[in-house]
Phi, psi and omega in degrees: 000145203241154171210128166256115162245129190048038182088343180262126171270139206224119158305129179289316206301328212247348158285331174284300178320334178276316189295316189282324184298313195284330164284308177337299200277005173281299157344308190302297189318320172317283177298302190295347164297307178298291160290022127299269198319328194287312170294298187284015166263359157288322196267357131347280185298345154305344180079045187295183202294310181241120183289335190279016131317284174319335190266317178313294216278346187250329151296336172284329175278337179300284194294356162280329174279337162262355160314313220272341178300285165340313205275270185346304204295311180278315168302012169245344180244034135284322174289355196276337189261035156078046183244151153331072188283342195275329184284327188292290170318342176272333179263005153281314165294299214289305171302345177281321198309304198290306175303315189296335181278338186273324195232069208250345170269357178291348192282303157352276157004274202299307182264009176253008170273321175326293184294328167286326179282327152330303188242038157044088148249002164186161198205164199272160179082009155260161199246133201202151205220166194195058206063043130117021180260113168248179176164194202243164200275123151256354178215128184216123177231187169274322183261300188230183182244134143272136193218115170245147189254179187275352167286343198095003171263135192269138151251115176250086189282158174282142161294358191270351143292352151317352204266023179201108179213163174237135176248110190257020167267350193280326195231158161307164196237139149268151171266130199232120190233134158253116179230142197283172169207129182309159225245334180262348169334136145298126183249021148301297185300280172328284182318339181280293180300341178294275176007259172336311182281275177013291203273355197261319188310287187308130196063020171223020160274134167319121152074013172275137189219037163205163175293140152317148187229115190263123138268018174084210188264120219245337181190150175249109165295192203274344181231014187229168152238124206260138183221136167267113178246150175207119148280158144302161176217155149327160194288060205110031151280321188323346195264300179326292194290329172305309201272335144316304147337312200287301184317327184273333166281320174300345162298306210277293185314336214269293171339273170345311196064041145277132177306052179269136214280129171271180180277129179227145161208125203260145192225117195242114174298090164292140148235000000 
C-alpha cells in the first residue's frame, strides 16, 4: 500500500515493519527477562553463599540478550528496506574476526570472569592464595580480581590467570595446639586437665564450631612430651581460636602444677 503525500509516494510497508520488529524484540526481551530473573532467583532463594553473585549474573545475561536482540532487531529491518544484509553480516565477521584477535586477552578475561562467578568459585570476603600471595578477595569483576593481604597490600590479577588458587573459605579451618609437657609429669594427670579445661571450654569459644579434642601425645621430644589439642573452627579463624587456647591451657597447668619445660642452663662456680 502506497500514500501520495505531496506528490511524494511513500510505502506504508517500510513504516509499520520496523515499528512491529521493534515491538516484537521488545516483548521478546521483556519475557526473557522475566524468566531470567525467576531461575536465577531460585537459586537466590537456595541461599546461595553471595547474593550479589546472583545480581552480577542477571545483569550480565540481561545485556547480552539485549545486545544480541538489538542486533537481530536492526538487521531485519534493514533487510526490510531493501538493504544488502548478507554483505554487512559478512563484513561484521570479518571485524569481529579483526577485533577478537586485537583484544583476545581481554576476552580471556571476560570469560574466565564468567566462569568464576557462575561456578562460585571464590567470591568477594573469601580468603584466597594466589602464587604464594594469600589475602581476602575485595573485588571480584569480569576482567579482574583484588586481593588485600593483612599488611593493606593490594594484588590486582587478570582473571584468565585464576586458574590455580587455594580457596580457605569453601571449609572449616582447624585450630591445632601442641603443647609441651615435662617429662617428670604424669600423664594421666596432664591428661586429665586437658580433659577437664576441654569440657569446661566447649560452647564457649568464639568461632569455634565443634567440640575440643585432647588426642594425647603426638611426640617425644628430646626434653618434652608433646600433646596435641584440636578444634574445628570458622572458616580463616583458626589463629584466633589457638591462642585462646594456648592461654587456657597455660592457666589450667599453672592450677595443676604442670611443668611445662624451657631452655635452662645451669651454671657451676669451681673452687
Amino acid at each position: 500500500m502506497k500514500i501520495n503525500l505531496f506528490n511524494t509516494s511513500i510505502d506504508i510497508k517500510l513504516i509499520i515493519s520496523p515499528i512491529i520488529t521493534i515491538i516484537i524484540g521488545v516483548i521478546i526481551y521483556k519475557v526473557l527477562k522475566n524468566i531470567i530473573k525467576k531461575i536465577l532467583k531460585k537459586g537466590k532463594d537456595r541461599k546461595i553463599k553471595n547474593a550479589q553473585r546472583v545480581e552480577t549474573l542477571i545483569s550480565l545475561v540481561l545485556n547480552i540478550i539485549k545486545y544480541l536482540i538489538v542486533a537481530i532487531v536492526i538487521i531485519t529491518i534493514l533487510g526490510t528496506l531493501g538493504v544488502n544484509v548478507t554483505s554487512i553480516i559478512a563484513g561484521l565477521g570479518v571485524t569481529t574476526a579483526i577485533i577478537g584477535l586485537a583484544f583476545q586477552d581481554l576476552a580471556k578475561d571476560l570469560i574466565a570472569g564468567f566462569s568464576i562467578i557462575t561456578e562460585g568459585q571464590y567470591e568477594v570476603g573469601d580468603t584466597i592464595e594466589y602464587d604464594g600471595f594469600t589475602g581476602t578477595v575485595v573485588f571480584l569483576g569480569l576482567k579482574t580480581t583484588r586481593i588485600r593481604n593483612f599488611k593493606g597490600q593490594t594484588k590486582i590479577i587478570a582473571n584468565r590467570y585464576m586458574d590455580n588458587i587455594i580457596n580457605y573459605s569453601l571449609n572449616n579451618s582447624l585450630a591445632i595446639v601442641d603443647v609441651s609437657v615435662a617429662y617428670e609429669e604424669n600423664t594421666n594427670k596432664v591428661e586429665k586437665a586437658l580433659n577437664r579445661l576441654a569440657e569446661k571450654l566447649n560452647g564457649t569459644i568464639e568461632n569455634a564450631t565443634g567440640d575440643i579434642q585432647v588426642l594425647g601425645i603426638t611426640e617425644l621430644a628430646d626434653s618434652s612430651m608433646v600433646y596435641r589439642v584440636m578444634v574445628e573452627t570458622k572458616s580463616m579463624q583458626h589463629y584466633a581460636v589457638e591462642r585462646q587456647l594456648r592461654k587456657e591451657i597455660k592457666r589450667a597447668f599453672d592450677e595443676a602444677n604442670i611443668k611445662i619445660p624451657y631452655p635452662q642452663i645451669e651454671v657451676h662456680n669451681g673452687k
